[in-house]
MIKEFI-162034 format. One record per residue (C-alpha): residue in one letter; y, x, z. Coordinates in Angstrom, 3 decimals. Layout:
// residues N
a Y X Z $
...
END
This chain:
// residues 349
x 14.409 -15.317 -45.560 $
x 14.437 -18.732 -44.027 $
x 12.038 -20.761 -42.290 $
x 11.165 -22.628 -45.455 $
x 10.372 -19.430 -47.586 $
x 8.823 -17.708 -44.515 $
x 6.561 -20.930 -43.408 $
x 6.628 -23.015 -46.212 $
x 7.841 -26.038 -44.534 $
x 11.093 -27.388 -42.685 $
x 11.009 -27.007 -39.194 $
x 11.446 -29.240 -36.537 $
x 14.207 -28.682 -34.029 $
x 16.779 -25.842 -33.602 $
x 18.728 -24.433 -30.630 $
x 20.813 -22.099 -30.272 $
x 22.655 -19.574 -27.619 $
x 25.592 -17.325 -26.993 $
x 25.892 -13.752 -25.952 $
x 28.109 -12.858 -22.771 $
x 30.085 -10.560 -21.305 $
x 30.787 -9.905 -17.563 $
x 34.553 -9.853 -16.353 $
x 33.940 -9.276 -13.072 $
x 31.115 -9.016 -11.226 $
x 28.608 -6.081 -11.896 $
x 25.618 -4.971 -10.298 $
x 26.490 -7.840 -8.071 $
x 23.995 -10.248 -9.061 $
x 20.297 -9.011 -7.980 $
x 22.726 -8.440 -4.751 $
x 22.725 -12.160 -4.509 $
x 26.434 -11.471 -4.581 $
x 28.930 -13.248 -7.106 $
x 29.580 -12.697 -10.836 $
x 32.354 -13.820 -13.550 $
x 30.636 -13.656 -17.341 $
x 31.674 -15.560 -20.242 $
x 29.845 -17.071 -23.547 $
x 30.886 -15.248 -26.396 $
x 31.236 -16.303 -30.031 $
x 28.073 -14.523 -31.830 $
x 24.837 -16.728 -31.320 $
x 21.148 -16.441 -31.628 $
x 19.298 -19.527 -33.426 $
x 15.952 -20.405 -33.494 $
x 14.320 -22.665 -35.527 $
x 10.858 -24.144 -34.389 $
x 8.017 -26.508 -35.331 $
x 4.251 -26.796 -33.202 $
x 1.443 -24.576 -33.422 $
x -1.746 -24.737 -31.973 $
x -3.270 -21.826 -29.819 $
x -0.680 -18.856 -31.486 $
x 2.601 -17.985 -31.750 $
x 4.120 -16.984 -35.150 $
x 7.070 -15.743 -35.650 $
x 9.881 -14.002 -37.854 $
x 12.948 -12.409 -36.982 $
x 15.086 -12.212 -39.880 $
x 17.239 -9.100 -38.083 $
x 14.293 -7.179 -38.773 $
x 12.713 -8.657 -41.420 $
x 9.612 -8.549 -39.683 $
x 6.690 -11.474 -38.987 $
x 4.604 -10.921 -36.183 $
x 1.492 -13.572 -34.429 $
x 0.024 -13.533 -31.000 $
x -2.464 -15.275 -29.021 $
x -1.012 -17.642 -26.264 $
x -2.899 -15.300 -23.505 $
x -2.277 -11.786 -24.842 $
x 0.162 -9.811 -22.750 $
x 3.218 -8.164 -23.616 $
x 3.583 -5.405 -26.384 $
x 6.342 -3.860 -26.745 $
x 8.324 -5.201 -29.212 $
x 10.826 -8.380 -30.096 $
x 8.350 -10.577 -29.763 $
x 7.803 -10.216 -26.175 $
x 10.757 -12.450 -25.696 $
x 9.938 -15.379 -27.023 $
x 6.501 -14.979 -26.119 $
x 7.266 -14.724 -22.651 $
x 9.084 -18.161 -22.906 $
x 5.952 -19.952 -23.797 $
x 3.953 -17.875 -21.305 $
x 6.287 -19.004 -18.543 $
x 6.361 -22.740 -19.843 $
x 2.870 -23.027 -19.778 $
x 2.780 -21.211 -16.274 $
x 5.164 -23.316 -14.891 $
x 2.704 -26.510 -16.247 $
x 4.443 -27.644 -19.214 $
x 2.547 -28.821 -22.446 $
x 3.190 -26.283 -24.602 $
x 0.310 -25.675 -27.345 $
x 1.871 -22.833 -29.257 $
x 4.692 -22.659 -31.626 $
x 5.845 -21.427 -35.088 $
x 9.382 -19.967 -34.968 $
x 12.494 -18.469 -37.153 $
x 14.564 -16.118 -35.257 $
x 18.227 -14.910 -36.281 $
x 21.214 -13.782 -34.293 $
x 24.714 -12.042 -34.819 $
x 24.768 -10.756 -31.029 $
x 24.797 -7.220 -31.287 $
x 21.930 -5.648 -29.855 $
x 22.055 -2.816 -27.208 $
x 25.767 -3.176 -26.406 $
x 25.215 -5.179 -23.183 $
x 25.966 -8.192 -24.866 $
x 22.241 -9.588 -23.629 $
x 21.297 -10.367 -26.727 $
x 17.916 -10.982 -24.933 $
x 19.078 -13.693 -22.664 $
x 20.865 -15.140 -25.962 $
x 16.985 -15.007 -27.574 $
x 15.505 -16.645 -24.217 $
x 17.777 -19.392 -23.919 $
x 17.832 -20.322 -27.724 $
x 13.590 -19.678 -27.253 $
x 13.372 -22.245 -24.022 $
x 15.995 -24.918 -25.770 $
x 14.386 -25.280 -29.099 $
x 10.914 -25.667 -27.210 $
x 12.308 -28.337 -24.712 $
x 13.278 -30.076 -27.823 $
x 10.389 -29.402 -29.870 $
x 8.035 -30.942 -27.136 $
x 10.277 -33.352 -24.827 $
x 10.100 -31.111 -22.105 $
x 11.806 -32.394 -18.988 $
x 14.202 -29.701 -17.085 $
x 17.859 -29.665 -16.845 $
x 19.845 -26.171 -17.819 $
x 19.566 -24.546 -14.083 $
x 16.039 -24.600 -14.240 $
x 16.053 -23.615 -18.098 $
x 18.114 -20.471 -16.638 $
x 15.862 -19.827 -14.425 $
x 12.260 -20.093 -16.473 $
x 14.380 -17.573 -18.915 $
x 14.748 -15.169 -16.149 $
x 11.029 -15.304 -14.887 $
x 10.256 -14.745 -18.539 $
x 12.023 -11.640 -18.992 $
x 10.987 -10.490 -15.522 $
x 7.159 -11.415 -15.542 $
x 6.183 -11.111 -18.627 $
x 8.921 -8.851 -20.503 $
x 8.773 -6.548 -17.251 $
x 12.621 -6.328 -17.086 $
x 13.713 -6.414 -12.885 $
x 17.197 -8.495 -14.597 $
x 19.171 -11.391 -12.702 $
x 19.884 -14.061 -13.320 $
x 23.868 -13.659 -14.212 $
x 22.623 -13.511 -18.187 $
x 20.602 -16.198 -18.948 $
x 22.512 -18.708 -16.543 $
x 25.685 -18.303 -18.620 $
x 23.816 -18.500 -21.930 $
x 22.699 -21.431 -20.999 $
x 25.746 -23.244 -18.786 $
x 28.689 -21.110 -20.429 $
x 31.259 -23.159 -22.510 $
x 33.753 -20.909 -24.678 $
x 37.189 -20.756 -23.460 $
x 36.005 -20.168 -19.681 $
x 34.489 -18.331 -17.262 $
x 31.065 -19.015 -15.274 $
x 31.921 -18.338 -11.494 $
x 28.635 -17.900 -10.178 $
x 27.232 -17.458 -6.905 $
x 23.485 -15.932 -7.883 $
x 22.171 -16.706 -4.308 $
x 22.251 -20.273 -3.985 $
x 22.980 -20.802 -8.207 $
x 26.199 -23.259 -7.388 $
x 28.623 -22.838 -10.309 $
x 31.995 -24.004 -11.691 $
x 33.975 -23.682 -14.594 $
x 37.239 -21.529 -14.427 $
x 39.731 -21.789 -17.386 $
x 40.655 -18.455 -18.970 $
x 44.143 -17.742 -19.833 $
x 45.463 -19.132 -22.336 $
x 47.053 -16.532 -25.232 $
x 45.383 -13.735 -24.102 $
x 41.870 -12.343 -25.927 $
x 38.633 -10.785 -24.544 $
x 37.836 -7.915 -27.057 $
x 34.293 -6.227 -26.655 $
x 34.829 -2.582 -27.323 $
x 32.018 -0.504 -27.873 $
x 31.782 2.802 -27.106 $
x 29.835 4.066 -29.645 $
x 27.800 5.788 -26.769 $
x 24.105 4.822 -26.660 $
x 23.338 3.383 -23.404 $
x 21.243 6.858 -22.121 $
x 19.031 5.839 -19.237 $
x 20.427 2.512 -18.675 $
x 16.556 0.951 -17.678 $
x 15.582 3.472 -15.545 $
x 18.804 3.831 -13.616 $
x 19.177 0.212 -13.383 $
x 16.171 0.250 -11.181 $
x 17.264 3.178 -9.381 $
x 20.351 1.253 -8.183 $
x 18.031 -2.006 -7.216 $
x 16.161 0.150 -5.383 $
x 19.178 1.928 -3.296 $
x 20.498 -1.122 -3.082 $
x 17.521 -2.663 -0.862 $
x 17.205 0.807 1.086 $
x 20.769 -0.072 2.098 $
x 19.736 -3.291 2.997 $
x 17.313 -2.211 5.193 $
x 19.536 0.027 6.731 $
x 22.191 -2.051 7.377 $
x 19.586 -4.986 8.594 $
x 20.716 -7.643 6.488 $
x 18.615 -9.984 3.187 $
x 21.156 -8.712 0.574 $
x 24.072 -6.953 0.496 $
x 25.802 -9.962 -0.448 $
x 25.503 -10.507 3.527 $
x 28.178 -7.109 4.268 $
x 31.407 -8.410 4.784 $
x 34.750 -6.010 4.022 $
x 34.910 -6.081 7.221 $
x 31.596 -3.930 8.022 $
x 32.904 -1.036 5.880 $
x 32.934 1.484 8.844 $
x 28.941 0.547 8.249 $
x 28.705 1.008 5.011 $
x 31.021 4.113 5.048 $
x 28.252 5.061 7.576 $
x 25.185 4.834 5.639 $
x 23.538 8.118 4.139 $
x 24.881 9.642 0.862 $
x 24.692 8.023 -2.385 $
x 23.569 4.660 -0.546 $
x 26.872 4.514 1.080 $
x 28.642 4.370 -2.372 $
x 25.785 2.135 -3.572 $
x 26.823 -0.556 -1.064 $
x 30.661 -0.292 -1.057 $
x 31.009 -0.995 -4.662 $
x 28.769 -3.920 -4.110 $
x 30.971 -5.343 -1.322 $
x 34.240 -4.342 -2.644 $
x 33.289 -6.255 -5.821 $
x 31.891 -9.157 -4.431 $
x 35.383 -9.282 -3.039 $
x 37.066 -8.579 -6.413 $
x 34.733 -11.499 -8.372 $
x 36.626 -13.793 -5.758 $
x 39.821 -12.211 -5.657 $
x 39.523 -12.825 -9.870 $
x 38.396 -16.376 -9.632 $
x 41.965 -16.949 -7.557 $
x 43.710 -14.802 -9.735 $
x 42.940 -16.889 -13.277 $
x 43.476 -20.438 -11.352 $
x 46.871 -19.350 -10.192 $
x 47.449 -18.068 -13.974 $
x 48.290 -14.443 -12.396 $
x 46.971 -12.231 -15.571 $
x 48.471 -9.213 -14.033 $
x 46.424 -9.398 -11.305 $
x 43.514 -10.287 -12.611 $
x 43.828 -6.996 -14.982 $
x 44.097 -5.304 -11.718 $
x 41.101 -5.730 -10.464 $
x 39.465 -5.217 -13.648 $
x 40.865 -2.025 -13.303 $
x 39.541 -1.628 -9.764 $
x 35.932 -2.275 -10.683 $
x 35.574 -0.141 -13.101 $
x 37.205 2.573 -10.768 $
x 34.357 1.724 -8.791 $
x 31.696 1.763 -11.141 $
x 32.560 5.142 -12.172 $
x 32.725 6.720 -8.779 $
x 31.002 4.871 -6.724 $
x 28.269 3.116 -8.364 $
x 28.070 6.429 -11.087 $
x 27.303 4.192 -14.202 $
x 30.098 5.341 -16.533 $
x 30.138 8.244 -18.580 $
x 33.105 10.361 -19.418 $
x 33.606 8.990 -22.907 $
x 33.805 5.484 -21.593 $
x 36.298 6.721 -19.001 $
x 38.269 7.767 -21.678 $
x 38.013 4.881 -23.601 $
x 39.042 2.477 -20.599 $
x 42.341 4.372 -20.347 $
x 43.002 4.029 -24.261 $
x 42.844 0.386 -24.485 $
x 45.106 0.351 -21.486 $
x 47.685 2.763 -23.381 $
x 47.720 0.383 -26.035 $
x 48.449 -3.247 -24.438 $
x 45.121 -4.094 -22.931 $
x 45.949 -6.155 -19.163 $
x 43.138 -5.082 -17.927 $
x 39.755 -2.907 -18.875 $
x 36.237 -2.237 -17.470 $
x 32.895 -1.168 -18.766 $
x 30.476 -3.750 -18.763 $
x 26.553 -4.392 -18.995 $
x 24.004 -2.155 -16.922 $
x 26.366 1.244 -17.746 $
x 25.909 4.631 -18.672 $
x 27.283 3.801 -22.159 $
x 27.379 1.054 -24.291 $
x 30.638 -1.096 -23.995 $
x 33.691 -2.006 -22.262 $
x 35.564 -5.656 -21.866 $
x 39.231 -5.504 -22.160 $
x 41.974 -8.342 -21.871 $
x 44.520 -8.257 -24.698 $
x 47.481 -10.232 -25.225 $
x 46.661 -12.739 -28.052 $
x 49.565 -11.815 -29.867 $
x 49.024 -7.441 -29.825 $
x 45.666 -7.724 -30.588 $
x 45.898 -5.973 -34.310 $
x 48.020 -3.411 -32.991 $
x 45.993 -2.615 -30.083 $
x 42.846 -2.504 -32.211 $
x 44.529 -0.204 -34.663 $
x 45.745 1.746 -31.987 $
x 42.466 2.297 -29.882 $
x 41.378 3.227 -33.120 $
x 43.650 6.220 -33.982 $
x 42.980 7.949 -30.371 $
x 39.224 6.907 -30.274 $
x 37.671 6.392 -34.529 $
x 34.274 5.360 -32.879 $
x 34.874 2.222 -31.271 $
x 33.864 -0.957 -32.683 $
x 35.566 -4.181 -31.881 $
x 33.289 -7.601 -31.026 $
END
């Protein structure tokens, strides 16, 4: 149903936001290291209009219409999200009385997509229109991120919700997450980015997220520096050094800091090959170093590889869910058939 049938009048703004996936640059970004995502073509839309003292909403994924108070905590359940945006406007001392909102989105949920960032962004643009709210897109970025944090009670970065909200299709974000500088890097041309999903349900993905944050600051301490964005290449003898699994906690960290840059170089010089390469690389180190891949994604990595892709990586938090590969525009049928044949469960975004 649409706002109209739901609400029974028109509303009075929409926004809307893109999905992402990360080329290069995992686990990197609560590191205050650097990261490479780009906006994808699915989108979530919201539709909004002023409330007073609630907020209403519907998500038409679900089919499901749900109300809360403007000071009742989190519960659970979709409507955290947008929920926490108004929480956090109104924290942050913006005007913001309550609002009535239509939710609907073709990002595919629990794929690593962040189809919550998506939901934030959309959320925080459709209520800077809906009540003149003065903040440029950093700052949106980052009142989507204290959202999800605070309220939701998600320990995320910031990688998601600052290329939902600065990401322009046909490039990549390079983004340092420490100081938030950015710039634009052109994506080659004739070649596609194909989402391929495992089919694997991402098994422990939360909890082991925040197991890594947390051996990633015991390294820290360690090793005496903020974040490990800090640890040259150099240093590795250090890192090499550092107590068992926090040694491989920190080298994939550095190494792929190194490899975001190394990437960034790659796509200006037009050097695909390379770039695949190091794709290749971090996902190496993901699996045996970082230990967020699972067999099945291993397996799935070398398939698209077998059939044309450059280069190929899981993607998201891990332990499941999908992988990014680079295909040449051209093969893409054939490679999709192909991954097909030798793996029937993956799905293609």
């Amino acid at each position: 149903m649409g706002f109209i049938e739901v609400f029974g009048h028109q509303p009075a703004t929409d926004a809307s936001a893109p999905g992402r996936v990360n080329l290069l640059g995992e686990h990197t970004d609560y590191n205050q290291g650097f990261v490479l995502p780009t906006p994808l073509s699915y989108n979530t839309r919201v539709e909004a209009s002023a409330m007073d003292g609630i907020i209403e909403a519907y998500a038409e994924n679900f089919s499901q219409r749900k109300v809360r108070g403007l000071q009742n905590a989190k519960q659970g359940d979709w409507l955290d999200y947008p929920a926490g945006c108004v929480w956090v406007l109104r924290q942050a001392g913006y005007q913001v009385p309550g609002a009535r909102m239509h939710l609907k989105s073709s990002v595919p949920i629990g794929v690593g997509l962040s189809s919550s960032a998506a939901l934030e962004v959309a959320t925080l643009r459709a209520l800077r229109r809906l009540f003149g709210l003065d903040f440029d897109d950093v700052t949106l970025a980052r009142l989507a991120q204290r959202a999800e944090v605070e309220y939701v009670g998600v320990r995320c970065g910031i990688m998601d919700q600052m290329v939902a909200s600065l990401g322009q299709p046909g490039h990549a974000l390079f983004l340092d997450t420490r100081d938030l500088s950015y710039r634009l890097v052109t994506l080659p041309r004739g070649y596609a980015i194909l989402v391929v999903d495992s089919g694997i349900p991402r098994r422990l993905a939360e909890s082991g997220y925040n197991t890594r944050r947390t051996e990633c600051e015991e390294a820290c301490k360690l090793l005496g520096v903020k974040a490990l964005r800090d640890v040259p290449l150099q240093s590795m003898r250090a890192v090499n050094g550092l107590p068992e699994p926090l040694n491989r906690r920190a080298r994939h960290v550095v190494t792929e800091n190194a490899r975001v840059l190394e990437g960034v170089e790659a796509l200006e010089q037009g050097n695909v090959k390379r770039f695949g390469e190091l794709m290749l690389a971090s996902h190496q180190s993901l699996k045996e170093d970082y230990r967020v891949s699972l067999p099945e994604v291993d397996q799935l990595v070398e398939i698209c590889i077998k059939h044309g892709a450059v280069g190929a990586r899981i993607t998201g938090a891990g332990f499941g869910g999908a992988i990014v590969a680079l295909v040449p525009e051209g093969e893409k049928e054939l490679f999709c058939q192909g991954v097909t044949k030798d793996y029937p469960a993956a799905k293609f975004f």
